[in-house]
N, CA, C and O atoms as a DFTB+ gen file, in Angstrom:
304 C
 N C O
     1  1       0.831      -1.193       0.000
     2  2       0.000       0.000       0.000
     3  2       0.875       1.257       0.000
     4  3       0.661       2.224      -0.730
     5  1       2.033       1.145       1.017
     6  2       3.106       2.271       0.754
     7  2       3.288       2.888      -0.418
     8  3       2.875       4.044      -0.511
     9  1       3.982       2.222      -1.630
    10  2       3.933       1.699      -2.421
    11  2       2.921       2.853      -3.500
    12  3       3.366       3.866      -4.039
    13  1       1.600       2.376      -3.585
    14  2       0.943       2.908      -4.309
    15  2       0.937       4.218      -3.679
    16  3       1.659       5.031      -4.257
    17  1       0.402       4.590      -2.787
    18  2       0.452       5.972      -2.152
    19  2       1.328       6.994      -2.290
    20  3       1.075       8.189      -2.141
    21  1       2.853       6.263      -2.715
    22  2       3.878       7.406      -3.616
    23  2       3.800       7.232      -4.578
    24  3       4.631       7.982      -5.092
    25  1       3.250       6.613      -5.435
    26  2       2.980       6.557      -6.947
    27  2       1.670       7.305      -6.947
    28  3       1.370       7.448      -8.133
    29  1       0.863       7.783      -6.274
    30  2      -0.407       8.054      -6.580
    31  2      -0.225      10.248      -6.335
    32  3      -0.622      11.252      -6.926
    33  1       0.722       9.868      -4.946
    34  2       1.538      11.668      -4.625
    35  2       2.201      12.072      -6.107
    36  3       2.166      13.157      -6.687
    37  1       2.858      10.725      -6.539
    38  2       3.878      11.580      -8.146
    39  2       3.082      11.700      -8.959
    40  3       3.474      12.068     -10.067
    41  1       1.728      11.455      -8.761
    42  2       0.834      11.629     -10.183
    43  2      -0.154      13.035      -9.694
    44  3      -0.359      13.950     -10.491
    45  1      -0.563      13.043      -8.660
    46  2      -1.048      14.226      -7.911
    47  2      -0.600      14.311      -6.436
    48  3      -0.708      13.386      -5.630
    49  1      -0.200      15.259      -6.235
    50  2       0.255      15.420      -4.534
    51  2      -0.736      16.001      -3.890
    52  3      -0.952      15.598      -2.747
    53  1      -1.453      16.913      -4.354
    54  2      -1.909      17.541      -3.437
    55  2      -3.497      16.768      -2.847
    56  3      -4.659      17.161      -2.940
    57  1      -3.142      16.041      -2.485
    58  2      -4.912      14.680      -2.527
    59  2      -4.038      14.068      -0.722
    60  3      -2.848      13.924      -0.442
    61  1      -5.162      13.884       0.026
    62  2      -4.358      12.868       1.452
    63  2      -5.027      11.761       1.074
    64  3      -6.254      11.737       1.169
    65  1      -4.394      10.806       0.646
    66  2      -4.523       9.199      -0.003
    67  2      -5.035       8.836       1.000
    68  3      -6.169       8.427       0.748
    69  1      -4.744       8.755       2.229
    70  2      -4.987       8.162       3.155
    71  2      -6.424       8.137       3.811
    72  3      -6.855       7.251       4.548
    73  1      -7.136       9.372       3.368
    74  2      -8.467       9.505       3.876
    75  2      -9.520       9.813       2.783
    76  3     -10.688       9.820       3.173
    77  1      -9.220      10.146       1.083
    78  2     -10.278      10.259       0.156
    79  2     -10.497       9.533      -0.093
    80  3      -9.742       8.600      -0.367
    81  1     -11.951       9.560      -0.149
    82  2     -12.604       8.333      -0.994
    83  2     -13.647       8.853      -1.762
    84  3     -14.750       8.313      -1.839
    85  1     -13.348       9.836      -2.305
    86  2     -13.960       9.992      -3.390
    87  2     -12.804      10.866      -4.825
    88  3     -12.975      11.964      -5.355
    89  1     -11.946      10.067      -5.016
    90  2     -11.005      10.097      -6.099
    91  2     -11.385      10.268      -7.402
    92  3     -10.710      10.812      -8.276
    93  1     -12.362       9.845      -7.504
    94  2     -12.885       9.846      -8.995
    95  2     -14.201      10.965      -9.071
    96  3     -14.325      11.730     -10.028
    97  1     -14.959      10.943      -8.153
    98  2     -16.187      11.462      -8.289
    99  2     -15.705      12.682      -7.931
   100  3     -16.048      13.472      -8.810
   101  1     -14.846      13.442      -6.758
   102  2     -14.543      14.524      -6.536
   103  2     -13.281      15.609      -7.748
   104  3     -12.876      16.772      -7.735
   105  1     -13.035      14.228      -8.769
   106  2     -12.247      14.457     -10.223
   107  2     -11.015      15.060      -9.716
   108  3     -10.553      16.100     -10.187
   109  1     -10.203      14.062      -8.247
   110  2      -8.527      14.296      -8.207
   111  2      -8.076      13.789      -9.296
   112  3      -7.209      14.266     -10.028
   113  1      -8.816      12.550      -9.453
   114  2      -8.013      11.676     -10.639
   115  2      -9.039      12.091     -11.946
   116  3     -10.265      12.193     -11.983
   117  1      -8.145      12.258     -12.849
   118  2      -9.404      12.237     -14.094
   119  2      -8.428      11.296     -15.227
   120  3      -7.238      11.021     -15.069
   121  1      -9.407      10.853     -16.535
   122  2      -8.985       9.810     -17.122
   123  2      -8.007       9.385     -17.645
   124  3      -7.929       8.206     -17.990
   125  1      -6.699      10.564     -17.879
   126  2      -5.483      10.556     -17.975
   127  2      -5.046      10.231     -16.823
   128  3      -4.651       9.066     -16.862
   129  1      -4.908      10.748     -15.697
   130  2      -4.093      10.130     -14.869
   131  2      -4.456       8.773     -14.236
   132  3      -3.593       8.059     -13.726
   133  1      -5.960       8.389     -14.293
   134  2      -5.958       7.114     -14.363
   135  2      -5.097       5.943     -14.851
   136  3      -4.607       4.990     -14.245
   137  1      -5.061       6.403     -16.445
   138  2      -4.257       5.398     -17.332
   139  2      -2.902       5.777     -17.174
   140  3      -2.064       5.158     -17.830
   141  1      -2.461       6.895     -16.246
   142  2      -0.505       6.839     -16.578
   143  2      -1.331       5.839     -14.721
   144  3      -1.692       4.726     -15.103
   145  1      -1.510       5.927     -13.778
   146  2      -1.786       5.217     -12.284
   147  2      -1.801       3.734     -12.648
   148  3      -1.077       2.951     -12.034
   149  1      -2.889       3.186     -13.972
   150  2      -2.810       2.072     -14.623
   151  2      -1.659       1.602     -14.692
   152  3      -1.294       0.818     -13.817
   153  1      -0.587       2.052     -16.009
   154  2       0.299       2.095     -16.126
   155  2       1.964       2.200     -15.286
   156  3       3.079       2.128     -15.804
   157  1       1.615       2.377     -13.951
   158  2       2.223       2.361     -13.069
   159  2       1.914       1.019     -12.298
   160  3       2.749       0.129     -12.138
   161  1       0.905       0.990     -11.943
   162  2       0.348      -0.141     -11.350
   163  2       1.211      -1.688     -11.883
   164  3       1.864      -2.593     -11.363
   165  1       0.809      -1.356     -12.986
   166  2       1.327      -2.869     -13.896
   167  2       2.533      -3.159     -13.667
   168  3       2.965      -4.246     -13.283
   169  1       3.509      -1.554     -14.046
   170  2       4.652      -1.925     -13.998
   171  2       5.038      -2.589     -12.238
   172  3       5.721      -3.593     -12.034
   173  1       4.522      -1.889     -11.361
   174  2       5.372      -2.249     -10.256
   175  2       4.586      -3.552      -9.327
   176  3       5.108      -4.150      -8.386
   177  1       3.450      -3.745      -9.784
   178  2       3.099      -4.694      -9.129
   179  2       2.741      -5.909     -10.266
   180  3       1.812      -6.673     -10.008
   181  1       3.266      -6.015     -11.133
   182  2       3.591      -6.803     -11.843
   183  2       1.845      -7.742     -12.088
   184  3       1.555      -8.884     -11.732
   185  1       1.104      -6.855     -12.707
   186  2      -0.712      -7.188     -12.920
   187  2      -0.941      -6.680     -14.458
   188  3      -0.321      -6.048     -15.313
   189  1      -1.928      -7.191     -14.333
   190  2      -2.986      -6.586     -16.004
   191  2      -3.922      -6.240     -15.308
   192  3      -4.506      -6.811     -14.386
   193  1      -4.128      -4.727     -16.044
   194  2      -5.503      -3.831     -15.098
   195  2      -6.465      -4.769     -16.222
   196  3      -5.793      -5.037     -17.217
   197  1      -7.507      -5.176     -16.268
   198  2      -8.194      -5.460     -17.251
   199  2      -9.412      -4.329     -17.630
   200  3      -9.991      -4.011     -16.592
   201  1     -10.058      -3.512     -19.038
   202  2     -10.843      -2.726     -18.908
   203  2     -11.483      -2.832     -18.644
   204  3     -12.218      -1.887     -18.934
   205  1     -12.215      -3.975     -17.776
   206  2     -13.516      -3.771     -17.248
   207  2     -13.567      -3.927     -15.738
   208  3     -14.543      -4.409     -15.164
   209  1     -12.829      -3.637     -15.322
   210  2     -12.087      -3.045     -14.135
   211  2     -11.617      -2.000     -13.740
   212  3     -11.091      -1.623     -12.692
   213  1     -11.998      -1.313     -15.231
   214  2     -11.345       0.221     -14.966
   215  2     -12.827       1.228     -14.752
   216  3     -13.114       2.150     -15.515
   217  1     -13.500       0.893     -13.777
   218  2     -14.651       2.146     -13.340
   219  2     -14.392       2.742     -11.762
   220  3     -13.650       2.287     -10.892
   221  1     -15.225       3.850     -11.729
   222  2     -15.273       4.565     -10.934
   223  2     -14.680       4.103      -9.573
   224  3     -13.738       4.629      -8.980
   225  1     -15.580       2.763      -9.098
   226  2     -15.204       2.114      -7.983
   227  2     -14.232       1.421      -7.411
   228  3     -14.107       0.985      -6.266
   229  1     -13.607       1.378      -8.287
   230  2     -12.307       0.778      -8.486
   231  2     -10.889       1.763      -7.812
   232  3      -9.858       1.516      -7.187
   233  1     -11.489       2.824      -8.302
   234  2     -10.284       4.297      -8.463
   235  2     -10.725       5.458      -7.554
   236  3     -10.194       6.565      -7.463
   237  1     -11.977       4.908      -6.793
   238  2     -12.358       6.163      -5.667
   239  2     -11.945       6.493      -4.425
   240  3     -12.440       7.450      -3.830
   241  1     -10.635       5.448      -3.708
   242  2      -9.978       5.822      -2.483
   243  2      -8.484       4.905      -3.063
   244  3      -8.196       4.258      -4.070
   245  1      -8.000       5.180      -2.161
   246  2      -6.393       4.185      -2.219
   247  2      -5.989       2.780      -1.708
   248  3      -4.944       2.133      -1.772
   249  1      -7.870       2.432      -0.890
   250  2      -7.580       1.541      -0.170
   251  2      -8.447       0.636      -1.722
   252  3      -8.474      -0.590      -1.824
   253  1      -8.894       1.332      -2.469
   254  2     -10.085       0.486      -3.100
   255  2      -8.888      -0.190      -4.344
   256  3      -8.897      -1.353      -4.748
   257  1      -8.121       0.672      -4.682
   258  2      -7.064       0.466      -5.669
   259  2      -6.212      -0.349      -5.250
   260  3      -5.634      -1.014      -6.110
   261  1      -5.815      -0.590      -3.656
   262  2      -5.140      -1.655      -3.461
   263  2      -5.591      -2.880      -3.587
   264  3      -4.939      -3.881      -3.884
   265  1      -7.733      -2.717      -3.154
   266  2      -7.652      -4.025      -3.145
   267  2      -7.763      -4.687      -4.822
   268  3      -7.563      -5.813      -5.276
   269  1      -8.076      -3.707      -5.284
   270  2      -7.704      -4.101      -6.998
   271  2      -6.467      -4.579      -7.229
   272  3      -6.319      -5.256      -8.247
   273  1      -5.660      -4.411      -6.615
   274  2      -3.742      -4.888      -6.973
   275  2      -4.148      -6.601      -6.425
   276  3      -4.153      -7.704      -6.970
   277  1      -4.526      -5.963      -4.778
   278  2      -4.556      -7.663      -4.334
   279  2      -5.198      -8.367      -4.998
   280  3      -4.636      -9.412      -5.324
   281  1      -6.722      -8.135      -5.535
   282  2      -7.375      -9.282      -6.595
   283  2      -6.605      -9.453      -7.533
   284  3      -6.502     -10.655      -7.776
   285  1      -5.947      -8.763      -8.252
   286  2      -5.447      -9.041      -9.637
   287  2      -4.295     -10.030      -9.690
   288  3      -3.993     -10.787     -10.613
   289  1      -3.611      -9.833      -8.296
   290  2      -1.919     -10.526      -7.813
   291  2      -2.570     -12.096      -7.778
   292  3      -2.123     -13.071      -8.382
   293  1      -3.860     -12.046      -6.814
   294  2      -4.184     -13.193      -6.541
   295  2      -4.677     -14.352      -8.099
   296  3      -4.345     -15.534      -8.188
   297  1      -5.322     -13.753      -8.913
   298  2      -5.540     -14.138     -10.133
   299  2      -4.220     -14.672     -10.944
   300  3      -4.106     -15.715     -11.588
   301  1      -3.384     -13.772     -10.742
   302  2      -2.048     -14.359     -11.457
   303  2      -1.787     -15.097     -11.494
   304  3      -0.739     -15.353     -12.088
């Protein structure tokens, strides 16, 4: 979770990961930085985001995106 939480500061800093949960709906993240966060994701936790995995709920706190890493790790 560390982890994502500085990858998520280098894509926007000014957001406290730790307590939003509304990332998407409050538009910290919008659909570009989704796909470079995607794109990060993959690389370091070694997953395939799949697109139908890529909605709102998925991307609306930091805890929700982790547990997207953990399902995806576990699938591997």
């Amino acid at each position: 979770m560390e982890k994502l939480i500085e990858i998520l500061e280098e894509l926007q800093p000014d957001v406290d990961y730790e307590t939003c949960e509304d990332l998407v709906d409050a538009r910290h993240l919008d659909s570009l930085t989704i796909l470079s966060l995607i794109s990060e994701i993959e690389d370091e936790f070694d997953v395939q985001v799949p697109t139908v995995e890529i909605i709102p709920a998925n991307f609306n706190s930091a805890k929700k995106i982790w547990e997207l890493i953990e399902r995806l790790q576990e699938d591997n």
